[in-house]
C-alpha positions in Angstrom: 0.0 0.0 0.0 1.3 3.4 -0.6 0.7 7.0 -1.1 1.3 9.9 -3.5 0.9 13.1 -3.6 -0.1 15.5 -6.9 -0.4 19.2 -7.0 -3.3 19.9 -4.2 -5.2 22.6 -6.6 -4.8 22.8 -10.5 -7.2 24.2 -13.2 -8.9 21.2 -13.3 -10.3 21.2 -9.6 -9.2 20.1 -6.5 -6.7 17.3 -6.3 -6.2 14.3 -3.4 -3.2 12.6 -2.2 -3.6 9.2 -3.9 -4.1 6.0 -2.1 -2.8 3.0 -4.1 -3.4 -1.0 -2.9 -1.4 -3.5 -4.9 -1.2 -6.1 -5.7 -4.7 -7.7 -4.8 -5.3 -11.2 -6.2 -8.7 -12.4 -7.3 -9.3 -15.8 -7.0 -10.2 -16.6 -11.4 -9.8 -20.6 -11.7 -11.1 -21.2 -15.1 -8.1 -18.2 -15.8 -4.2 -20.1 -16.5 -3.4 -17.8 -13.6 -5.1 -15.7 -10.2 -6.0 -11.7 -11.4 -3.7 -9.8 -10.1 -4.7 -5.6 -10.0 -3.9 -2.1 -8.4 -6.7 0.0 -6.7 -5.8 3.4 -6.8 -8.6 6.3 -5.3 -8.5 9.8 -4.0 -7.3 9.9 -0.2 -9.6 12.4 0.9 -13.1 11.2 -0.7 -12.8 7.8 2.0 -13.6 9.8 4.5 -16.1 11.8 3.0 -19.7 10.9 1.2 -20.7 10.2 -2.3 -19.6 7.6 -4.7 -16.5 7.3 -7.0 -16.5 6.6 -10.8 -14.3 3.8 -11.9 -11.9 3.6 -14.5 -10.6 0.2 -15.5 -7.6 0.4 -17.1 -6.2 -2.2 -19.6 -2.3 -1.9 -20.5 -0.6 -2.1 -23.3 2.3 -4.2 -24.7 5.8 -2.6 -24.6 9.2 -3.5 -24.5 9.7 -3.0 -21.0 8.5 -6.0 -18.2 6.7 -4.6 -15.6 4.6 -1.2 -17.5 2.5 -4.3 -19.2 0.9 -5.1 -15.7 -0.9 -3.2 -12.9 2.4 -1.4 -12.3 2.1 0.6 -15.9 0.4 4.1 -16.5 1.1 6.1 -13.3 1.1 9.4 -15.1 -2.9 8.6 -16.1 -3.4 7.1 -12.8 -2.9 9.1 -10.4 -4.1 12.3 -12.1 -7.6 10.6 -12.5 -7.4 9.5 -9.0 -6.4 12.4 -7.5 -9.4 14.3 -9.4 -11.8 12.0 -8.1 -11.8 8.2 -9.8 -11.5 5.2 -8.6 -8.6 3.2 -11.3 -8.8 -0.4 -11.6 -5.4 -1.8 -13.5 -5.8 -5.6 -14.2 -2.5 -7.3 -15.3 -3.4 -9.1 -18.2 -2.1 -12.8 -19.4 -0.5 -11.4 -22.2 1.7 -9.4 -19.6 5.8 -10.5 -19.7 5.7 -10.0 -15.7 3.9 -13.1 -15.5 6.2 -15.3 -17.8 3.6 -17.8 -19.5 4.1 -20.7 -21.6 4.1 -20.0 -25.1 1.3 -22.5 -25.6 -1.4 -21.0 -23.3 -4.2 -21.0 -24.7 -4.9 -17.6 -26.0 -1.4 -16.9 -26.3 0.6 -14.3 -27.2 -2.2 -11.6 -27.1 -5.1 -13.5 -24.9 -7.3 -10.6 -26.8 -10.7 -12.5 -25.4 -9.2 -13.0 -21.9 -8.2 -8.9 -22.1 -11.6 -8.2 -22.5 -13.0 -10.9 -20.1 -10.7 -9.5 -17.4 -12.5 -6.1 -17.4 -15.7 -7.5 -17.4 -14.8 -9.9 -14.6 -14.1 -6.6 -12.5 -17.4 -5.3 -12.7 -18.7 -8.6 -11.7 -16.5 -8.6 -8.7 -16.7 -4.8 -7.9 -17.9 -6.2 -4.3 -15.2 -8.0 -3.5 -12.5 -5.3 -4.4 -14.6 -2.4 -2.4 -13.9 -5.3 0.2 -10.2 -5.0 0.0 -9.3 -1.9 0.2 -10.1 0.0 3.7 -12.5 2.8 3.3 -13.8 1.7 0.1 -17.0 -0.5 0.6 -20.3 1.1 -0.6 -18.3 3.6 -2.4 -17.9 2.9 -5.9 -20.2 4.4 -8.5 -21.9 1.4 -10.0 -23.7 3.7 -12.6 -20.7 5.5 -13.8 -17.5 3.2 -15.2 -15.4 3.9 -18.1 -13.1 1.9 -19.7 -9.4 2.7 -20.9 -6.7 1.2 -22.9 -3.3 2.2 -24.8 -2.0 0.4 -27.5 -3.0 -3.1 -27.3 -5.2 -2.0 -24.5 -7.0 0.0 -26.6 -8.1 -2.9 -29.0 -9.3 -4.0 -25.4 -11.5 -1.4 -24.5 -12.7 -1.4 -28.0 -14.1 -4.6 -27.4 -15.9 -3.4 -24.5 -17.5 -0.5 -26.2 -18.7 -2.6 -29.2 -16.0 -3.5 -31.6 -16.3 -6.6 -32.8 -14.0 -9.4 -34.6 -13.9 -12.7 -36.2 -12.3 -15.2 -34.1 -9.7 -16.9 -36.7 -9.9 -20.0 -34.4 -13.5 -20.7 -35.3 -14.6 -18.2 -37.8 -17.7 -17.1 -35.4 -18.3 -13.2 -34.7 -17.2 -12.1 -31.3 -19.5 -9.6 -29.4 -17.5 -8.7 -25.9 -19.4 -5.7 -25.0 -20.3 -5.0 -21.9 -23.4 -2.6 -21.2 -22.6 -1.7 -17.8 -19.7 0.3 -19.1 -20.6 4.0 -20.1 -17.8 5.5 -21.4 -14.2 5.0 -23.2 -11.2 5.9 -24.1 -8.9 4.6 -26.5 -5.4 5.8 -27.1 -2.7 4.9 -29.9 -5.2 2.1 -30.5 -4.8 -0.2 -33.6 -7.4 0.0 -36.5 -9.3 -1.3 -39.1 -7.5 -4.7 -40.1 -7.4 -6.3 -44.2 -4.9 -4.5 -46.1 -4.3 -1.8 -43.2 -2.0 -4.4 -41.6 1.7 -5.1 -42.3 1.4 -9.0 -44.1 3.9 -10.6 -41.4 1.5 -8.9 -38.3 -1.7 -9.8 -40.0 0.1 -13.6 -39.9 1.3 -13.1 -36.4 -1.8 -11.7 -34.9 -5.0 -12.9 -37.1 -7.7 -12.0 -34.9 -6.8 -8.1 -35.6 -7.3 -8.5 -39.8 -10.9 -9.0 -38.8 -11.8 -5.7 -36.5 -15.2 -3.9 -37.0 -16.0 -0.7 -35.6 -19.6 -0.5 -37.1 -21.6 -1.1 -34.0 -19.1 0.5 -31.5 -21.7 2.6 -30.4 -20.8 3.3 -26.5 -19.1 7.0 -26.3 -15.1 7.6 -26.5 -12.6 9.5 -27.0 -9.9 8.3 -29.4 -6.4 9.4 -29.0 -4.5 9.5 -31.6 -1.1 10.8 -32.5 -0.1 12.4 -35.6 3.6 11.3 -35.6 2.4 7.7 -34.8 3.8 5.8 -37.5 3.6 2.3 -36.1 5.3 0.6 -39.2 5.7 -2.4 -37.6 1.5 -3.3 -37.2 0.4 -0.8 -40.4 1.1 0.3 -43.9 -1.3 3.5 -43.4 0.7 5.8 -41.1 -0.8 8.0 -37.7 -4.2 7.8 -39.7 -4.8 4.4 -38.8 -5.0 5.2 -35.1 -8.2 7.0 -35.7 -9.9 4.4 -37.9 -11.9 3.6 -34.2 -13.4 7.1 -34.7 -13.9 7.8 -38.2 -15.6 3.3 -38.8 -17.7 3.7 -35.5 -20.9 5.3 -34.8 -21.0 8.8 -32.3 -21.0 9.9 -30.4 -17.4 9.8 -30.7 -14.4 12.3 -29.7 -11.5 12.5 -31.6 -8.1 14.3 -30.3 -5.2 13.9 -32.4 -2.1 15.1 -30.7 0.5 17.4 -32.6 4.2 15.8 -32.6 3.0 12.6 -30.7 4.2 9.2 -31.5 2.9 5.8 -29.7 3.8 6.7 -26.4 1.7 10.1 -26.5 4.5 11.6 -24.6 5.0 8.9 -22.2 1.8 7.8 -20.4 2.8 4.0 -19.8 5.4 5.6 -17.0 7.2 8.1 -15.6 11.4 8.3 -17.2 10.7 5.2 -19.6 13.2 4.1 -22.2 10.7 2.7 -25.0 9.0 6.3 -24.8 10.0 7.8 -28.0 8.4 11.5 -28.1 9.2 12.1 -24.4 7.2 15.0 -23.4 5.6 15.5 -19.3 3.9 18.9 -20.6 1.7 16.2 -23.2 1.7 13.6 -21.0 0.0 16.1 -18.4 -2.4 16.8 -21.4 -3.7 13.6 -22.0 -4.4 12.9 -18.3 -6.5 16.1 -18.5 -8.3 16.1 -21.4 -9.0 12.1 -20.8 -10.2 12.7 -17.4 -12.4 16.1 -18.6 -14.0 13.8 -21.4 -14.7 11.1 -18.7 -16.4 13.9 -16.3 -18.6 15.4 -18.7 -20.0 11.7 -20.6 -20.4 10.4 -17.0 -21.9 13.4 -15.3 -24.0 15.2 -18.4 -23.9 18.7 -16.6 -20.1 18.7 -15.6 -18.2 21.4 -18.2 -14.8 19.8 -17.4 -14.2 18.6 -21.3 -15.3 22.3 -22.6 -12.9 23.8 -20.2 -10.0 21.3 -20.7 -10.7 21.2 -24.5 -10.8 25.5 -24.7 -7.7 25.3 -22.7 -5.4 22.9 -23.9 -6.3 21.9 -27.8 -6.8 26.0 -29.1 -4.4 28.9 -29.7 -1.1 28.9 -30.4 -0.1 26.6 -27.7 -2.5 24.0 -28.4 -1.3 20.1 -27.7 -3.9 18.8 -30.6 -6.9 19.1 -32.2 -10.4 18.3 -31.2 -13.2 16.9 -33.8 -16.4 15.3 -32.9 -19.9 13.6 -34.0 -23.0 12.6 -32.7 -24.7 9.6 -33.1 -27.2 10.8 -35.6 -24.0 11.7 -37.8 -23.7 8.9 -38.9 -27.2 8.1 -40.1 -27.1 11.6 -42.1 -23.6 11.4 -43.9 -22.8 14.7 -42.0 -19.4 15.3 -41.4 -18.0 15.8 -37.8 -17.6 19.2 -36.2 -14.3 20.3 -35.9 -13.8 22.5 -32.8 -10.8 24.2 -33.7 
């Protein structure tokens, strides 16, 4: 257990010290191994009244070991817990911390277990309150979001809607879960067919096959436009929006000037693998995530307009903001650039 401490006021609102409970293990036998995950919430609101929103976090796949587990994403974390969310991080099979065979079933991705994971910590939303002292009664059963980078974007793309073949059995794969509100996908991977690189589509067949047509729950999609990703994609940084432009609204799209996969370096604080190191977009991204997140969750909270005034216009702007409703789709009219 541990504690952090963020700026105490900032333009966003007030901010809490954080508290932070890891690892705690749910018990998952029909899972190769226990799920292990990090609870992190705002200090001050266990001792005061009201419920938390949750964010359930699913991480991505980098280079380095232990930022592909609950131990990944700090800089996200604890500004969304310090401004009033509760952040479930799962460690997922696919994670190198917990060293796998390379025949598990599901292996290397376990896209479906990904998925499953999140879903499982709704289920089981009890039993984490349970753990962590101050927390029981206290988180917000009506209001949960979901977030990914990366891989853990094709995750909570899933979640929302997306939908894939499985190349196992050829059957359609709905993993949506309706109890989920919200999204947000960053640097996550697009449409599949002759978008992917021929030796990834080989490698990683279940992603040729992705369909954001009925993706219908409301996200914001991070995308930057330095992310060139030539390893998974022949198509460039545009790829990384194909979850906005191929799904339904209402949808959000942010693309962030100068920003490659690591958006600045969200999977952790100092890292190596983070190629367009940058705290001042880093801090971005926590913001405007966490505004988007207010305002879909709590319809009359004006933390996205503020966030989006401040931080994606004038000459100082981190990206650009475009958006469309779900009707937009239906119509054929274009989405509404705000600056």
């Amino acid at each position: 257990m541990s504690t952090s401490t963020p700026r105490t006021t900032d333009a966003f609102g007030p901010a809490s010290p954080v508290l932070s409970v890891a690892p705690l293990t749910l018990p998952a036998p029909d899972r190769a191994v226990d799920l292990q995950i990090r609870v992190s919430v705002p200090l001050t609101a266990l001792t005061g009244e009201g419920k938390l929103p949750v964010i359930l976090l699913s991480h991505g796949q980098g280079y380095s070991n232990n930022l592909s587990s609950l131990n990944g994403y700090a800089p996200l974390v604890s500004f969304w817990a310090a401004h009033g969310f509760a952040v479930i991080q799962p460690t997922h099979l696919s994670s190198t911390t917990l060293k796998l065979p390379a025949d598990t079933p599901g292996a290397p991705m376990h896209w479906r277990s990904r998925a499953e994971d999140i879903s499982r910590l709704i289920d089981r939303l009890d039993e984490i309150e349970a753990a962590v002292p101050g927390l029981v009664g206290r988180l917000d059963r009506d209001r949960i979001a979901v977030a990914g980078h990366s891989m853990g974007g094709h995750t909570a793309g899933l979640l929302l809607g997306a939908r894939l073949t499985d190349p196992d059995d050829g059957t359609e794969v709905d993993l949506a879960d309706s109890r989920i509100g919200a999204g947000v996908l960053l640097a996550a991977p697009g449409r599949g067919g002759d978008a992917l690189v021929p030796a990834m589509a080989e490698m990683l067949p279940f992603l040729t096959t992705t369909d954001f047509s009925r993706m219908a729950t409301p996200a914001l999609v991070v995308a930057g436009d330095k992310d060139e990703s030539g390893h998974l994609t022949v198509r460039g940084p545009a790829w990384h929006t194909d979850p906005y432009t191929l799904s339904p609204g209402p949808k959000t799209l942010l693309t962030l000037f100068g920003a490659e996969h690591g958006l600045g370096g969200i999977s952790g604080y100092d890292v190596a693998e983070t190629t367009d190191e940058s705290p001042a977009r880093v801090a971005a991204v926590a913001r405007l995530s966490w505004a988007y997140l207010r305002s879909t969750l709590y319809a009359d909270d004006p933390a996205w307009r503020t966030a989006r005034e401040e931080l994606t216009s004038g000459p100082d702007a981190f990206g650009r903001v475009e958006s469309k409703e779900q009707e937009e789709k239906k119509s054929g009219v274009a989405g509404v650039s705000y600056n």
